[in-house]
C-alpha positions in Angstrom: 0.0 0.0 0.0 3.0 2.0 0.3 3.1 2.8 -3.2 0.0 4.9 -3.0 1.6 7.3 -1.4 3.0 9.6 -4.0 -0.6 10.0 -5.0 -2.1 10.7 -2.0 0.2 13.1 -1.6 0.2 14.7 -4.6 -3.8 14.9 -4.6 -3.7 16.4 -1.2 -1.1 19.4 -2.4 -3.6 20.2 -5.4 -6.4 20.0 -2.9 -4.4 22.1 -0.7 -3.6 24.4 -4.1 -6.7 24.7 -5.4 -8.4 26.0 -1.3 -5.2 28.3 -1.3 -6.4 29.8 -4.5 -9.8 30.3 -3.2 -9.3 31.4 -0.3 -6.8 34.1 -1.3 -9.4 35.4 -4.0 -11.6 35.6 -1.7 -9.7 37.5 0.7 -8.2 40.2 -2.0 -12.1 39.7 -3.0 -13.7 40.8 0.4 -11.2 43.6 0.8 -11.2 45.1 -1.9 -15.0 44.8 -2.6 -16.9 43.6 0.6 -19.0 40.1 -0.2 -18.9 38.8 -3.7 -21.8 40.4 -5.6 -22.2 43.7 -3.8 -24.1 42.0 -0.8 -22.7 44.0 2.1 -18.6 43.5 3.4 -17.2 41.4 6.6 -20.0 40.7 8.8 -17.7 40.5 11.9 -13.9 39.8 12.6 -14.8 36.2 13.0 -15.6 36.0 9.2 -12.3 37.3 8.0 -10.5 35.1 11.1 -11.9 31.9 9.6 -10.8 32.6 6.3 -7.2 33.5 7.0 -7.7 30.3 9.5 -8.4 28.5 6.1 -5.6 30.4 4.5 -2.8 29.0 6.9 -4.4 25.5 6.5 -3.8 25.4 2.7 -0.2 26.9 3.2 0.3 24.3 5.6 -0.8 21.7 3.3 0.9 22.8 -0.1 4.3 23.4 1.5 4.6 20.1 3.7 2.8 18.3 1.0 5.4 19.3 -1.6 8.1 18.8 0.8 6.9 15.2 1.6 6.8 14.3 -2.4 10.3 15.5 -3.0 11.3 13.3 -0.1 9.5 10.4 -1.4 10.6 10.5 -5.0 14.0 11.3 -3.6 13.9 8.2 -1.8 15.3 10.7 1.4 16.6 8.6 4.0 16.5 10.6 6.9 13.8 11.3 10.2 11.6 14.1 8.4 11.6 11.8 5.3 10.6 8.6 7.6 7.1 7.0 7.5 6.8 8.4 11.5 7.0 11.9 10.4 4.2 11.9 7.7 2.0 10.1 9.7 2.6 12.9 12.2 2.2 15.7 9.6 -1.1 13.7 8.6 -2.3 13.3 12.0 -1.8 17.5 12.9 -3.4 18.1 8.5 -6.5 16.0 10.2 -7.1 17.9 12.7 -6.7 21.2 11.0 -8.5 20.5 8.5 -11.0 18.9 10.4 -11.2 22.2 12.4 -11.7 24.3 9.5 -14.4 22.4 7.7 -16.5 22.7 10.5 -16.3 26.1 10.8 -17.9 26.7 7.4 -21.1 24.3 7.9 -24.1 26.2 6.3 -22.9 28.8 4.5 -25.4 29.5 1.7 -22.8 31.8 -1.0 -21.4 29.9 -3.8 -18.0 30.4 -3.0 -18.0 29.6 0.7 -20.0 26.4 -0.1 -17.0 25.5 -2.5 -14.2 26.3 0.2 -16.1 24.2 2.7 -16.4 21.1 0.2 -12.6 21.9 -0.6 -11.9 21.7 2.9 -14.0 18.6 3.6 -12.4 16.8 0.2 -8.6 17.8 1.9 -9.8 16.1 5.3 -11.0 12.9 3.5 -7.8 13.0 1.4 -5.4 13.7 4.3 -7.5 11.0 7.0 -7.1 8.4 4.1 -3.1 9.0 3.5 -2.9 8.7 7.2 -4.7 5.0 7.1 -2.0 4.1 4.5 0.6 5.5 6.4 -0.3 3.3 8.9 -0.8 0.2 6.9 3.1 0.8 5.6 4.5 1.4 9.5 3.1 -2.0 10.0 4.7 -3.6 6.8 7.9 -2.0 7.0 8.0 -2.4 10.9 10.1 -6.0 10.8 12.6 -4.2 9.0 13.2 -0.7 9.9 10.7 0.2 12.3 8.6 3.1 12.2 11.6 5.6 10.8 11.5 3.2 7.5 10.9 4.9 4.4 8.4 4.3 2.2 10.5 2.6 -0.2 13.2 -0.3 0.6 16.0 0.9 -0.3 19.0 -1.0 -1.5 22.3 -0.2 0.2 24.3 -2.3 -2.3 23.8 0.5 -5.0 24.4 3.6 -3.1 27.7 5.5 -4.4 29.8 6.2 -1.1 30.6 9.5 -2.6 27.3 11.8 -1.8 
């Protein structure tokens, strides 16, 4: 199941793109503008809070998602690149994103009903990588533990120069 991985993580950076994009139009949107359409501006400070809330959850997701990728296709070999760590990234992305999908239950605007599925879709995405984290801990446990990588890798090909 291991091999899922770079998929998973992949389609939770262009879940975690595609809410950072949102959100961020929305913000310049509200700003400049007030509410898309010309209905009124920020209703309170706990609006614009949730949204920047939302904001930090997609930066969070696009730059450790990206980082986790490169690590995996680099077949990285050291404790941030280990099975552990993503599993902990995954666990703390749950519960973010968790935490920010609930604060957008019934909105009725367009937009705000599409960063709350976007939010929802990144919590399903993210609670799923985390079960297959879990499922390659357990299958690489008997030989590397849980700071194994997601790959075997071969020492009998590594150049001693790098």
């Amino acid at each position: 199941m291991a091999g899922y991985h770079p998929i998973l993580f992949i389609l939770l950076t262009a879940v975690g793109a595609a809410e950072l994009g949102l959100v961020a139009y929305l913000i310049h949107t509200f700003n400049r503008d007030g509410y898309p359409g010309g209905r009124g501006g920020y209703t309170s400070g706990d609006f614009k809070a949730r949204l920047d809330y939302l904001m930090f959850c997609a930066c969070w997701t696009v730059f450790f998602g990206l980082a986790y990728v490169a690590f995996i296709f680099a077949r990285a070999m050291f404790f941030l690149a280990s099975i552990a760590s993503s599993a902990l990234w995954l666990l703390m992305t749950i519960i973010f994103w968790a935490v920010g999908a609930e604060l957008w239950r019934q909105v009725s605007c367009r937009e705000l009903q599409t960063v709350e599925a976007l939010a929802w879709t990144a919590l399903g995405l993210a609670a799923i990588t985390f079960i297959v984290s879990l499922f390659a801990i357990s299958s690489t446990r008997r030989k590397y533990g849980y700071r194994g990588t997601y790959y075997d890798y071969d020492y009998r090909y590594v150049s001693p120069d790098f």
